[in-house]
PADOLUM-100168 format. One record per residue (C-alpha): x, z, y. Coordinates in steps of 0.001 Angstrom, whole numbers, plus 524288, in hexadecimal, padded with zeros to 5 digits. Layout:
<rs>
XZY;...
</rs>
This chain:
<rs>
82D397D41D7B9A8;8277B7C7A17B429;828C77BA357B893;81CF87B3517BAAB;81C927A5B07B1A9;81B95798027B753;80C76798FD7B864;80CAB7A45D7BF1D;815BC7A06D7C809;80D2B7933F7CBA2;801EC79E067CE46;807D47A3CC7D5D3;80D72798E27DFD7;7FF05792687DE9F;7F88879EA87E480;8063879F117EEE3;801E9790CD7F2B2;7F5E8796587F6E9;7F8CB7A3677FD97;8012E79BDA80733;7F7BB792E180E68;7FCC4786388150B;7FCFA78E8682266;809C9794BE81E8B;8114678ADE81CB6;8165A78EE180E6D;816B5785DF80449;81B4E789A57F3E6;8170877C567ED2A;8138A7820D7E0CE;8071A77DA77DFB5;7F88A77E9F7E654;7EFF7789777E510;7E5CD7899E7DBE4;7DCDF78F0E7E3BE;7D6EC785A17ED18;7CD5478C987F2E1;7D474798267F93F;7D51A7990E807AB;7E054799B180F77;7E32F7A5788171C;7E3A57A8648245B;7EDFC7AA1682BF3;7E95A7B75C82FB0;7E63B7B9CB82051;7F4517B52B81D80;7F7B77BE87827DD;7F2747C9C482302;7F7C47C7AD8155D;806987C87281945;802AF7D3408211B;7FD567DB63815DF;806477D7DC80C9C;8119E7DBBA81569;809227E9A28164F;80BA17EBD880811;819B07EFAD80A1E;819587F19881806;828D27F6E581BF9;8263A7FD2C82913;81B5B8051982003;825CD80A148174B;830AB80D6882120;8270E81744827D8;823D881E1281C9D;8321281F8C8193D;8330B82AAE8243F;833D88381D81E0D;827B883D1B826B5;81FD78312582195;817CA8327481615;80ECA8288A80EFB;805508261F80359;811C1823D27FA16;81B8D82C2480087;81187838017FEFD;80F8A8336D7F0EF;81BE0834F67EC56;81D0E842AA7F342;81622847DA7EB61;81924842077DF52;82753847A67E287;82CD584C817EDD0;83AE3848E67ECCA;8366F83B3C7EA0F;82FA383AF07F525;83D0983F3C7FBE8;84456834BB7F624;83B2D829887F904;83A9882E62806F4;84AA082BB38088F;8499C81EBB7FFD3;83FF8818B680AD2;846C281DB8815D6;855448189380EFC;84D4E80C5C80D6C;847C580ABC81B9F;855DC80D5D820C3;85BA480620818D8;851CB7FC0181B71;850967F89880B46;844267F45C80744;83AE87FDB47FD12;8318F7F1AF7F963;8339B7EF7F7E9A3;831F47E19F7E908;832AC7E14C7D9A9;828627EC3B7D85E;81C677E3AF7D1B9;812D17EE6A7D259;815957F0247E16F;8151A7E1427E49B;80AF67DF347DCA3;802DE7EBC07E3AD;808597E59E7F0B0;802A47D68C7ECB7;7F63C7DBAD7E994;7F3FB7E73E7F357;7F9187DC0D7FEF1;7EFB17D0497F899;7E2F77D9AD7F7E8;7E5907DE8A80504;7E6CD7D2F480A61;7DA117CE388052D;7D24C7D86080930;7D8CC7D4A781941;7D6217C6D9816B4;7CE197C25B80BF3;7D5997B96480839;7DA137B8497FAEE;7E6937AD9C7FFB9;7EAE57B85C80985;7EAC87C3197FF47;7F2C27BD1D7F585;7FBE97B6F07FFAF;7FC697C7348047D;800077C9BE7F560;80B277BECC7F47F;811017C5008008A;80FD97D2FF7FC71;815477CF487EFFE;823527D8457EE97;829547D1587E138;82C2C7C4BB7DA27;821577BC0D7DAD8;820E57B8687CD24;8238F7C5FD7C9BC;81ABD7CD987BF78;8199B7DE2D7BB86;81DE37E06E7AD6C;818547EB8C7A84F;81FBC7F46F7A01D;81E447EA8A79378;81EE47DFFA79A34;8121E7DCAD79B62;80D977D5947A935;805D07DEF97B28F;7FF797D5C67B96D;8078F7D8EA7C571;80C797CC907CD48;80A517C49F7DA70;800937B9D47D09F;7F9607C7CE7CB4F;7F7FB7CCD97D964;7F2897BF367DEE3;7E9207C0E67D3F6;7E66E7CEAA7D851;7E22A7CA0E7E5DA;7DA297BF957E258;7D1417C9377DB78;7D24B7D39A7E704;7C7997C90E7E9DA;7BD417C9E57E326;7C17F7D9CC7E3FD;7BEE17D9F77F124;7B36C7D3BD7F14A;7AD317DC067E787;7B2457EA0D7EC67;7B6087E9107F965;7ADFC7DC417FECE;7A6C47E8FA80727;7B3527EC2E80F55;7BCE67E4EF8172F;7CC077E9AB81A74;7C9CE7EDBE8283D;7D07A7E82E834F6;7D9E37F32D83A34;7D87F7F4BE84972;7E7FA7EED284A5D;7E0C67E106844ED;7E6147E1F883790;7DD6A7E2EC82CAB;7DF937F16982405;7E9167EE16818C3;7F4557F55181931;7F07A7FEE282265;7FCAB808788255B;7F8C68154882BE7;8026682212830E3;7FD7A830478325B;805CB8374583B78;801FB845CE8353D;806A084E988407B;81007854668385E;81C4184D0883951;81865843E982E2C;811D3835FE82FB1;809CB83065822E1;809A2820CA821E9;80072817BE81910;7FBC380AF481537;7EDA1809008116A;7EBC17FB9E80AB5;7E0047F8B380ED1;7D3FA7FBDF8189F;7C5F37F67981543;7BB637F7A681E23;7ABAA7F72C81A12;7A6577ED9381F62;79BAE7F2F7822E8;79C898019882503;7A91F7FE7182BA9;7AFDF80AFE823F7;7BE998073B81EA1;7C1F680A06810FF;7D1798087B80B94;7D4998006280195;7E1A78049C7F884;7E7E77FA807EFDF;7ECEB7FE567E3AC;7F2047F4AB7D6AE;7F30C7FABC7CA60;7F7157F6C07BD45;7EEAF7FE407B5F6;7E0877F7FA7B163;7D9A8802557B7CE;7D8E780C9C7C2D2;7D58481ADF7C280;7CF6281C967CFAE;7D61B82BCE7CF10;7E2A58247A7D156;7DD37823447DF75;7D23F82C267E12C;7DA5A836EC7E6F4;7E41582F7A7EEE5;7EC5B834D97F8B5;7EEDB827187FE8C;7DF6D824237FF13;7DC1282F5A8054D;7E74482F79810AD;7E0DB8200C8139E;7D44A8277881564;7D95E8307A820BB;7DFCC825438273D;7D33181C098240B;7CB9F8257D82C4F;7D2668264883735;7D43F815FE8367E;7C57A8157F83679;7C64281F14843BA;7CF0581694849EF;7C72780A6584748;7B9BD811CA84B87;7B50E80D4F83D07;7A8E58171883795;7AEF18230F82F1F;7AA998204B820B4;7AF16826E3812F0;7BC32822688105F;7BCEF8190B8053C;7CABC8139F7FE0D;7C812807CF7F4AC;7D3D98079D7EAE3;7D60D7FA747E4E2;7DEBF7F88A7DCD7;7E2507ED037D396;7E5257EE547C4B3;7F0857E48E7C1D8;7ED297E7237B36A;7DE8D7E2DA7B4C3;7E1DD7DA317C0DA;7D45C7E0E97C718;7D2697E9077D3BA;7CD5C7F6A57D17E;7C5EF7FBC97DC7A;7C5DC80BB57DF0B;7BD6D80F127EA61;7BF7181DAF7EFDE;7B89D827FC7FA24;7C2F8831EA80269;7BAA783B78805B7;7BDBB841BC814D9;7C38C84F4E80E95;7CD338470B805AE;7D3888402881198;7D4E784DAA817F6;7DC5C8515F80D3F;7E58C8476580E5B;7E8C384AAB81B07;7EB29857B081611;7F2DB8527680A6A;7FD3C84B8E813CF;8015D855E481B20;8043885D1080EE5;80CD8850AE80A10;81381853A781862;8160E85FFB818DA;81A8185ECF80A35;824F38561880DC4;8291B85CC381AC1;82B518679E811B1;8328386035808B4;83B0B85C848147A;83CF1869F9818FF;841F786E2180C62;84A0A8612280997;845258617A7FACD;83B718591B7F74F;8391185C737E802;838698545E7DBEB;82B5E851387D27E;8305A84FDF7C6A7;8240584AEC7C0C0;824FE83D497C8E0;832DF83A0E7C456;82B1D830C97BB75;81E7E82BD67C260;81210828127BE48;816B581B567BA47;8214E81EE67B08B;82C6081CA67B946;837D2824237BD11;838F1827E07CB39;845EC8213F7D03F;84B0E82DF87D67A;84CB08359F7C9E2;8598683BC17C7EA;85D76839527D642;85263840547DDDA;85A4684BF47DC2E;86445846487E493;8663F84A217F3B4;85E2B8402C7FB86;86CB683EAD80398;87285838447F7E5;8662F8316B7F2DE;864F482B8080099;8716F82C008085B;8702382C0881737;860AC82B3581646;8592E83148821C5;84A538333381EDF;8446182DF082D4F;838918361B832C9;82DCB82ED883974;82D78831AF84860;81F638328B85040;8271582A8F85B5C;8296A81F7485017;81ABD81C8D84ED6;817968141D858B9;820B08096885282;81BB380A6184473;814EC7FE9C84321;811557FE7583431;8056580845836AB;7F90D803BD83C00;7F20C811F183CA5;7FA7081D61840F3;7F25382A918404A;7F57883716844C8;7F0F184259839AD;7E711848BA844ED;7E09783C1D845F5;7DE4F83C2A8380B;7D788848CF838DE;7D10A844F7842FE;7CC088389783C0B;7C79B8408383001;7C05984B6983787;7B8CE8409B83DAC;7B38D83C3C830E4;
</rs>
């Protein structure tokens, strides 16, 4: 990682100065912002950015999913990427929630930088303003704040906390020319739809848990539409890199049965990927259609996943793919050479917890919890 020069540094206090206004009391004397003309949040906008930036890495989130009956977006990705992997991750979190160790990298650039951004946009959309969005970013931020990515020659990526302010401010004009048509929608709780976490309680022993970044609602038509936000370091995006996802079309079952519950008008399902190009420092904007037969299948495609792993379970072997022991990025997985090891000695004394029905009622990082016939139920209606 790269420290930022003296310049830099000043830049970065100057925009500080003005993402804490007078109101909180906080003062860092380096210096007046050079931008006169931006308006002060509200305390509710101020509000809304510490709670979406706490969102990003939300901890009651990730001790739920650690039970073995719990599955996810990621958890199911790496499942089938390899098994046994799958395995071990499932004892790391649960050693780690015991344990009560923390699994946030805070010197992982391309996660705080992903976090900044994802937590600044967000918060835009909620609030319009552009103060409140990049004060969402500084608090999301998860690494030295003068901190920069080096790529593999050394070369700046363009990944930082002064690179992800930039970001934001031209979400802006983004917004205005590709979304200006949609707002993020007030949830019936009174918060607005960032971060939405949902649970699926799938009747068969298993519970499935997610987060969706963002609901948008037409203004007009009143349908909702999900917005996913992705960075990237590459200039530009192949829209089959999302087309087909699994994690798109599982947001359009639970959409559906959102819209139900808030008595909104059933509409084609529509998920707007945008995702920002660090190397271009430009939002790319991929706007999709799930038809009604490819959220069926997804249903389908979960209880597979399940009764894959209770199967897996049964037979106390969950098998290696050796073709992932190096993934797509060129790296080495971390359990090579030691996944072949008992889980006993990998993780001594390590109990894998099982999420209870009875333990429900008290999970309070969820703010839809869906039973899998009301899902059906939601989709035949359509």
């Amino acid at each position: 990682m790269e420290q930022t020069n003296n310049s830099g540094r000043d830049a970065i206090f100057n925009r500080l100065d003005e993402l804490f206004p007078a109101g909180l009391d906080l003062e860092f004397g380096h210096g007046s912002s050079s931008d006169s003309g931006a308006e002060a949040p509200s305390t509710e906008q101020i509000g809304t950015a510490k709670a979406i930036s706490a969102n990003t890495s939300d901890k009651d989130y990730r001790r739920l999913v650690a039970h073995r009956n719990v599955t996810s977006f990621s958890k199911t990705e790496t499942l089938h990427n390899c098994p046994r992997l799958f395995e071990l991750e499932m004892y790391r979190s649960a050693k780690s929630v015991q344990e009560g160790i923390s699994e946030e990298g805070q010197d992982n650039m391309d996660f705080a930088f992903g976090h900044a951004v994802g937590s600044g946009i967000q918060t835009y959309g909620a609030t319009k303003s552009l103060v409140a969005a990049q004060f969402a970013a500084f608090l999301a931020w998860k690494a030295p704040w003068d901190a920069e990515k080096l790529d593999k020659r050394d070369i700046l990526t363009g990944k930082s906390l002064a690179w992800a302010m930039h970001a934001i401010e031209k979400f802006v004009y983004f917004y205005e020319r590709e979304l200006s048509e949609w707002e993020v929608v007030l949830l019936p709780n009174g918060k607005p739809g960032v971060e939405v976490s949902f649970g699926v309680d799938t009747q068969n022993g298993f519970y499935h848990f997610g987060h969706i970044d963002t609901i948008l609602q037409h203004k007009e038509s009143k349908r909702l539409a999900v917005w996913e936000g992705k960075t990237t370091g590459f200039a530009t995006v192949d829209d089959a890199m999302y087309g087909n996802s699994y994690q798109a079309l599982g947001y359009g079952v639970v959409v559906d049965a959102i819209t139900k519950v808030m008595n909104l008008p059933a509409a084609d399902y529509e998920v707007f990927y945008i995702t920002y190009s660090s190397k271009e420092r430009e939002f790319i904007f991929l706007p999709f259609t799930k038809s009604l037969t490819q959220r069926a299948e997804w249903l389908q495609d979960l209880l597979l996943t399940h009764a894959t792993i209770d199967k897996y379970q049964e037979l106390k072997f969950f098998p290696k793919r050796g073709s992932n022991c190096i993934n797509r990025y060129g790296r080495r997985c971390e359990w090579y050479g030691t996944c072949q090891m008992r889980n006993a000695s990998l993780f001594p004394k390590t109990e894998l917890p099982v999420l209870d029905a009875a333990m429900l009622p008290n999970v309070k990082s969820v703010d839809f919890m869906f039973t899998l016939d009301e899902l059906v139920a939601a989709q035949k209606e359509r």
